[in-house]
C-alpha positions as CSV (number, residue, x, y, z in Angstrom):
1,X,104.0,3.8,37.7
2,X,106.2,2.6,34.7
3,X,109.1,-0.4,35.8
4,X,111.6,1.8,33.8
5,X,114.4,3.1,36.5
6,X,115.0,7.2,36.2
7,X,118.8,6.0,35.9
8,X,118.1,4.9,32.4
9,X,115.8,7.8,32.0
10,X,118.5,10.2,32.6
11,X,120.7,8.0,30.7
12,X,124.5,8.1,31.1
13,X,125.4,11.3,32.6
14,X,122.2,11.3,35.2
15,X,122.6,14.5,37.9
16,X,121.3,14.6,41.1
17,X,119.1,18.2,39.2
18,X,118.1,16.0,36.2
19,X,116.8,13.2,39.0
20,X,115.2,15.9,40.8
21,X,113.6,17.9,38.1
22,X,111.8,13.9,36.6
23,X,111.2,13.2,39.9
24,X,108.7,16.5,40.7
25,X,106.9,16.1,37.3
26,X,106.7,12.2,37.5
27,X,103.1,13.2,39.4
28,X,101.3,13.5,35.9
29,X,98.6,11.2,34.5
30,X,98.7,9.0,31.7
31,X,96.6,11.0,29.6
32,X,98.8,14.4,30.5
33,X,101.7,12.2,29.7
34,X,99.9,10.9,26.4
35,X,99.3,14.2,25.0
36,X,103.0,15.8,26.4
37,X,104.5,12.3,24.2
38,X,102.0,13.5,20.7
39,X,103.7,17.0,21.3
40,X,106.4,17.1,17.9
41,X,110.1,18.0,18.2
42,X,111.9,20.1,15.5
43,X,113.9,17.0,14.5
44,X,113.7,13.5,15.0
45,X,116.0,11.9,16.9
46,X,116.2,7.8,17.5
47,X,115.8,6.1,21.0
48,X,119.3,6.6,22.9
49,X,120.4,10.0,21.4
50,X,122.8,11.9,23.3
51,X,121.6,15.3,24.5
52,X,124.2,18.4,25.6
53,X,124.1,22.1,25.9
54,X,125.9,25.0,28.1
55,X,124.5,27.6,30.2
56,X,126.6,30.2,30.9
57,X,126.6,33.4,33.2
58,X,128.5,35.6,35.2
59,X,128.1,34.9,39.3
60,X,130.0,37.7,40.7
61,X,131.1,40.7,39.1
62,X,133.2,39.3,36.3
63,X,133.4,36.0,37.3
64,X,131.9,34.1,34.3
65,X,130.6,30.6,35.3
66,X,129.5,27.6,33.2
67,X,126.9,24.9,33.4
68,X,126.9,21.5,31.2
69,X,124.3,19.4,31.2
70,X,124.2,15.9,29.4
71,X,121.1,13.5,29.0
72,X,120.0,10.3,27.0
73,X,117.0,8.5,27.1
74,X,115.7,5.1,26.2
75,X,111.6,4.0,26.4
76,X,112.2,0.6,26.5
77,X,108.7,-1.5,25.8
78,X,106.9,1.3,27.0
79,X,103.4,2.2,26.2
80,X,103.0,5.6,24.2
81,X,100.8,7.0,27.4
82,X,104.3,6.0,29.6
83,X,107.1,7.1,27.2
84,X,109.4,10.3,28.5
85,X,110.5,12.6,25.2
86,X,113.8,14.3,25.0
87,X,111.7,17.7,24.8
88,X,110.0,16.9,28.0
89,X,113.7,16.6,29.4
90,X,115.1,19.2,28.5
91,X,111.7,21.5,29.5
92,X,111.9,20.3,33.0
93,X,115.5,21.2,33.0
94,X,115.5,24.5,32.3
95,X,112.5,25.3,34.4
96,X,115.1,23.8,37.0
97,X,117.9,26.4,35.8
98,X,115.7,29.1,36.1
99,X,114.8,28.6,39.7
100,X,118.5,28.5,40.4
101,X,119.4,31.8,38.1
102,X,120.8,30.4,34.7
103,X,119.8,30.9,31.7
104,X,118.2,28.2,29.3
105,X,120.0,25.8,27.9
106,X,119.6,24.6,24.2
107,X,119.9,20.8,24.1
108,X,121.7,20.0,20.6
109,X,121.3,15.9,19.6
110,X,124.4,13.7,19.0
111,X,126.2,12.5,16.6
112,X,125.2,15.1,13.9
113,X,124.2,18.2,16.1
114,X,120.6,19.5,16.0
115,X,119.0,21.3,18.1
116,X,116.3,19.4,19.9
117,X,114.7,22.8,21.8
């Protein structure tokens, strides 16, 4: 088990579903977690980037409803085998979202937007 907290996982704007959704995949093995880090992301984005993206849907009838969800992350000394990717994030997230109805969310990197998913 890595000594990093999922507070600074999650980073500043940590939800109780972000904690959740790290804390049901936290089961998998350093060589799982080795080959998820390898995986490439459509941009590169530096160590504390701030993620954000909307979901939005309508709830009842017409009633249009809308979901924001904020993340950062920071692997601080951690081994390549231990490190958590903003693309892991936002993966676990949405397959969150779905079990609760809403639609994906793209995650867009701050300050100069890019979509990270």
């Amino acid at each position: 088990m890595s000594s990093i907290s999922r507070r600074s996982l999650i980073g500043y704007s940590g939800t109780a579903a972000a904690g959740a959704v790290i804390a049901g995949t936290a089961s998998a093995s350093p060589a799982q977690a080795a080959e998820t880090a390898s995986a490439s992301t459509a941009a590169d984005f530096p160590e504390g980037t701030l993620f954000g993206g909307r979901s939005q849907r309508n709830i009842s009838g017409d009633m249009p409803s809308e979901l924001e969800i904020k993340f950062s992350i920071a692997n601080a000394e951690t081994p390549a085998a231990y490190s958590v990717t903003p693309q892991e994030i936002a993966d676990a997230i949405n397959k969150f979202l779905a079990t609760r109805g809403w639609p994906a969310v793209t995650f867009y990197g701050t300050p100069a937007p890019a979509p990270l998913n």
